[in-house]
C-alpha positions as CSV (number, residue, x, y, z in Angstrom):
1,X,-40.3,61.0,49.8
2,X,-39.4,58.3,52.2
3,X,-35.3,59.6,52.8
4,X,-33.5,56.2,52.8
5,X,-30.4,57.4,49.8
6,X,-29.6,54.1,48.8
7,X,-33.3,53.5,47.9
8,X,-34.9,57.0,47.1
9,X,-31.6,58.9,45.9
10,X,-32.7,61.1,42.8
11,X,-36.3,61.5,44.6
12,X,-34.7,62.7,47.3
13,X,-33.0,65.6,45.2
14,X,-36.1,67.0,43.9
15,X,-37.8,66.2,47.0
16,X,-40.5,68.8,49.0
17,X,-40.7,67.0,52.3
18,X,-38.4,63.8,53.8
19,X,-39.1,61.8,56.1
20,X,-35.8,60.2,57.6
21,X,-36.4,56.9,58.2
22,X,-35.9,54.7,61.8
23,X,-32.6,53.4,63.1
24,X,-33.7,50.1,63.0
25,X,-35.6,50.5,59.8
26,X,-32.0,51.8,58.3
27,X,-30.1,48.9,59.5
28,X,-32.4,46.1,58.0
29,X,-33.6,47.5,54.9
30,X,-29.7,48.3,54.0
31,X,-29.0,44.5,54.7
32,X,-32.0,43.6,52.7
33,X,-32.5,46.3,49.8
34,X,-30.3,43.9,47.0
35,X,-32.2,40.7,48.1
36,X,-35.1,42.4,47.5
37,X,-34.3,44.0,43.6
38,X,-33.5,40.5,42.6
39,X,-36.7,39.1,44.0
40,X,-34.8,36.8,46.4
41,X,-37.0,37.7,49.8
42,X,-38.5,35.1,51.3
43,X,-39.9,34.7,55.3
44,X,-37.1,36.6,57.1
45,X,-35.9,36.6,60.5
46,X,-34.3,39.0,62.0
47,X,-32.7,40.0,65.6
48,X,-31.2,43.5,66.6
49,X,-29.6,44.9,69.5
50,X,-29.2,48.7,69.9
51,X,-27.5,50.9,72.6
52,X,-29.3,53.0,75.2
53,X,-29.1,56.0,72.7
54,X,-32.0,54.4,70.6
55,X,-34.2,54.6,73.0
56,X,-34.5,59.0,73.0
57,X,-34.5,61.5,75.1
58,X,-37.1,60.8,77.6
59,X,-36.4,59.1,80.9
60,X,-37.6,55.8,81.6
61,X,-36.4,53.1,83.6
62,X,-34.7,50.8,80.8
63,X,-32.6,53.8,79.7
64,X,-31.0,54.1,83.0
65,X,-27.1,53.2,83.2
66,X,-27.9,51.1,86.4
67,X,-30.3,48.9,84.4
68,X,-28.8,48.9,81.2
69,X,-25.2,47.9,82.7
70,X,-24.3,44.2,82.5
71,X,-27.6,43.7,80.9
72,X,-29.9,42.7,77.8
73,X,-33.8,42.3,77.2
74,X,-35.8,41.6,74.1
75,X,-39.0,44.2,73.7
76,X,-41.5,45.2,71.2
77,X,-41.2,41.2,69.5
78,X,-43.0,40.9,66.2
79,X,-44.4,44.6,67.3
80,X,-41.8,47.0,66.1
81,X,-42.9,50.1,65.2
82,X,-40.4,50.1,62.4
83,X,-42.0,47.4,60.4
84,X,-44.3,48.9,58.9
85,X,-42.1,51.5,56.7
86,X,-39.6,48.5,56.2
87,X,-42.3,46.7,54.6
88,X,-43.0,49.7,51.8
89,X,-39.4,49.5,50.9
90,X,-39.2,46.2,50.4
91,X,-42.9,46.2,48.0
92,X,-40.8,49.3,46.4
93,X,-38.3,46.2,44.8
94,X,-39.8,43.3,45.5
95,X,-43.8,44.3,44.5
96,X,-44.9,40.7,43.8
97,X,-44.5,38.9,46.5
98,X,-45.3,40.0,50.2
99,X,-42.6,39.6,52.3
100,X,-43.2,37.8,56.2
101,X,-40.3,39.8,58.4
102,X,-40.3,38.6,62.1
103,X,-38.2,40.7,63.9
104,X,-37.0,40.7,67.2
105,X,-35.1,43.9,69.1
106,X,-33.0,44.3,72.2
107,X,-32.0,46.1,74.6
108,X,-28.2,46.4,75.1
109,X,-25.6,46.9,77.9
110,X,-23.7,50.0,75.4
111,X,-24.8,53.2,74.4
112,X,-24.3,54.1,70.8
113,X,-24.8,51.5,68.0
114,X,-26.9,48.6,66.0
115,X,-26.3,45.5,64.8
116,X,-28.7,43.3,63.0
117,X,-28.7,39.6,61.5
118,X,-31.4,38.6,59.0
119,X,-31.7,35.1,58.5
120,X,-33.7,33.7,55.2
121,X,-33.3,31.2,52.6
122,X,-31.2,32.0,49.4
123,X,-29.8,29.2,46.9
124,X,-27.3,31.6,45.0
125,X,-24.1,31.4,46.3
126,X,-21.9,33.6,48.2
127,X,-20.0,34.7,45.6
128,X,-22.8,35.4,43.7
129,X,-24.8,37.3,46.6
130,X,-21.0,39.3,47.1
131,X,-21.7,40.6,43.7
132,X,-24.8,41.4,44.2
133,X,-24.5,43.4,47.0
134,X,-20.8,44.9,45.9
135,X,-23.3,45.8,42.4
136,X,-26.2,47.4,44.3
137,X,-24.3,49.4,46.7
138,X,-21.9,51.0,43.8
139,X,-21.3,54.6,44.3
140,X,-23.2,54.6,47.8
141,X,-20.3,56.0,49.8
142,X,-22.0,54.9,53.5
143,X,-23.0,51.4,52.6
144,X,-20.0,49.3,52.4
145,X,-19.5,45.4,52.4
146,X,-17.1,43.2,53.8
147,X,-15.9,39.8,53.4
148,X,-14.7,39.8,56.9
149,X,-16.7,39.5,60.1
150,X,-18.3,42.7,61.0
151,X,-18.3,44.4,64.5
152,X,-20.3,48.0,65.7
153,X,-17.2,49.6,66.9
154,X,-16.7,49.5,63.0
155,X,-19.5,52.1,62.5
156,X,-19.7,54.0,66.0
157,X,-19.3,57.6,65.7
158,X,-19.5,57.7,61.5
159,X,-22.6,58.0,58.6
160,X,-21.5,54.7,57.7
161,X,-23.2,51.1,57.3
162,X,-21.4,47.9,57.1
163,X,-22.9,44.9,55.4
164,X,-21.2,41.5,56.1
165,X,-22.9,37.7,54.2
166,X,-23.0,33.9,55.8
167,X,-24.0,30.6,54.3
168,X,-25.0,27.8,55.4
169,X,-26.1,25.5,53.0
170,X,-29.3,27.1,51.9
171,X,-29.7,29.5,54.9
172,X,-28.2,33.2,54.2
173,X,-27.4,35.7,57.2
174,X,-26.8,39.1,56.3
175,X,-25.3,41.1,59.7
176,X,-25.4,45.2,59.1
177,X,-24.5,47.5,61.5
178,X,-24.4,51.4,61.7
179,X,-24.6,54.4,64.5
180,X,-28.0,55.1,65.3
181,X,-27.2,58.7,66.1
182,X,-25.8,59.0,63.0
183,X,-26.7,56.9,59.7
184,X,-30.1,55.9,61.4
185,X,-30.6,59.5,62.7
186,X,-29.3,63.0,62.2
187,X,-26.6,61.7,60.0
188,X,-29.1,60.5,57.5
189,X,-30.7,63.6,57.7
190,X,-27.7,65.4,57.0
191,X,-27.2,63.3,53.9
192,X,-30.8,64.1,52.9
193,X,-29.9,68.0,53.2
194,X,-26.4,67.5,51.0
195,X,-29.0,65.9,48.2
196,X,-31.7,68.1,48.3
197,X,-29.4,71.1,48.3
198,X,-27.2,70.2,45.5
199,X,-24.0,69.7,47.7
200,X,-21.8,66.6,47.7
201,X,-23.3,63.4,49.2
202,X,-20.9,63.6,52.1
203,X,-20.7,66.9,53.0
204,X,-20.2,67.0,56.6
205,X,-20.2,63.4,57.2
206,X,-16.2,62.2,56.8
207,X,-16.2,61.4,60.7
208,X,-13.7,58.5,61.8
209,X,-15.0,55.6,63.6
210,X,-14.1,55.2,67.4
211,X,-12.1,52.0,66.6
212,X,-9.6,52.7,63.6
């Protein structure tokens, strides 16, 4: 079972094997998942920036401090590994129509964190896509949106995902941000082990965010 909660929850529970999903793949599919059970996905593009973190534990030479400091780089463009098991997730709600997601990552000058804006067209309003996402994420206590500008420092150091909406006209942006060490990592994973097991959701996982 592909171990994204807000997607797979009560498969999860009865679940023999998991397999946690990305950090990336976490980020956009949380900004996306409502969008996608009201058949709203059109061609998306999206941008991400994550911290040095995301990159693991072996050396190489983007992951150094000294290159990483005062710096930024795009990588992997349209190639993202992560696409693929995006894409699934998306068929999962949205099965009739094939969605186009170009996405572009970066490299950033921090260490922990994500933040992602998807950009696509959308003609309900944003009072309308509020709702939808407030509705969809009900009784998800990691996913949380907010009417108010969004920032990582938000999410750093927690299980938690913020989802913040723009319009312009007929363009929609939907920013989402979350730890990758956490939410789109071993967070996740403990939140996988509290449903599987029988225990509460956040078992574990009350941390406080580094900016409170």
């Amino acid at each position: 079972v592909y171990g994204l909660p807000e997607l797979n929850r009560q498969q999860i529970r009865s679940a023999q094997n998991i397999a946690n999903p990305g950090c990336f793949a976490t980020a956009i599919q949380l900004g996306l998942l409502p969008l996608a059970k009201a058949g709203l996905l059109t061609d998306i593009y999206t941008t991400g920036i994550t911290g040095s973190t995301g990159a693991g534990q072996s050396l190489s030479a983007t992951s150094h401090f000294s290159w990483r400091a005062n710096n930024i780089q795009a990588y992997k463009t349209l190639t993202h590994q992560h696409l693929d098991e995006i894409g699934e997730s998306l068929l999962q709600l949205q099965p009739l129509n094939d969605v186009d997601l170009s996405f572009v990552p970066w490299r950033g000058d921090f260490t922990r964190g994500i933040f992602i804006s998807s950009t696509l067209h959308c003609d309900l309003s944003i009072e309308e896509l509020n709702l939808l996402y407030t509705e969809f994420y009900a009784g998800h206590p990691f996913t949380q949106l907010s009417k108010d500008p969004i920032f990582m420092k938000q999410v750093v150091n927690t299980n938690k995902a913020v989802i913040q909406l723009e319009k312009a006209g007929s363009k929609l942006v939907v920013h989402s941000a979350l730890d990758n060490l956490l939410k789109g990592a071993c967070g996740q994973a403990v939140q996988n082990m509290n449903l599987l097991f029988g225990f509460d959701e956040t078992t574990g996982l009350k941390l406080k965010a580094n900016y409170f």
